[in-house]
N, C-alpha and C positions, 0 to 999 in steps of 0.2 A: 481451566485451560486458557492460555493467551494465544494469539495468534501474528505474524507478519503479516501484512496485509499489501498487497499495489494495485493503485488505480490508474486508468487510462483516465485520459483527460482529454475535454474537446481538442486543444492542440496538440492532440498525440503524446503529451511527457507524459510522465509517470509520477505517481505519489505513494509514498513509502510510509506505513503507519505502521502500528502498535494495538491493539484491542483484543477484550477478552468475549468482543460479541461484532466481528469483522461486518454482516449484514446490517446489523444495525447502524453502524459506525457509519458503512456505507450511503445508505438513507441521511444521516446526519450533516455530510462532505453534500450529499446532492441539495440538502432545503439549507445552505449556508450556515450551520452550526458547525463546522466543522475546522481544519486548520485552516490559516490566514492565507497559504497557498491555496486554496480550493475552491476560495470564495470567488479568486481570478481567474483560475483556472478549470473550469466546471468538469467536474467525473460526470465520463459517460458510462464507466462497465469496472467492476471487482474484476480482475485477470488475473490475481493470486492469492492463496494464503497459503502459509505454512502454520501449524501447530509445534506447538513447545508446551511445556509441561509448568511454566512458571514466568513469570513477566519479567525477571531476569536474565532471563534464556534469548525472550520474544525482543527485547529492547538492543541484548550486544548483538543481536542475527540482524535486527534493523540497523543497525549501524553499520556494520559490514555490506548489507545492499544499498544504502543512502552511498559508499563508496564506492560502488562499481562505476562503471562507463554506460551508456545505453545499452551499447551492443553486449557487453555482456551479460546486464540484468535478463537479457533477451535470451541469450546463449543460456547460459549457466541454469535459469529458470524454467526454460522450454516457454519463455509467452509466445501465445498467440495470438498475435494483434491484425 
């Protein structure tokens, strides 16, 4: 199983990953192992995943949310920030 994953971040934005073990990834983004975004902008809290069946699936649905607007990641998602 792969997963979508987004993080809140101390500055409020959001981060849009990919992982086939979202918790741990999570842990990874917070001790600075993680994308070169995270390191500056530190995750405070996992606020989503979705499940997909194949990291083909998980990577074109990442793409498609790396293109929304805020407010829609928000809408379209149901976050609750």
């Amino acid at each position: 199983m792969w997963f979508v994953y987004l993080l809140l971040c101390s500055d409020k934005s959001f981060y849009t990953g990919v992982s086939n073990n979202p918790q741990k990834r999570f842990l990874d983004h917070k001790n600075g192992k993680g994308g070169r975004y995270t390191r500056s902008h530190k995750p405070v809290k996992l606020i989503f995943q979705e499940q997909h069946s194949g990291k083909k699936q998980a990577l074109k649905r990442e793409r498609q949310i790396k293109g929304w607007s805020r407010a829609k990641k928000i809408k379209i998602l149901e976050l609750k920030i």
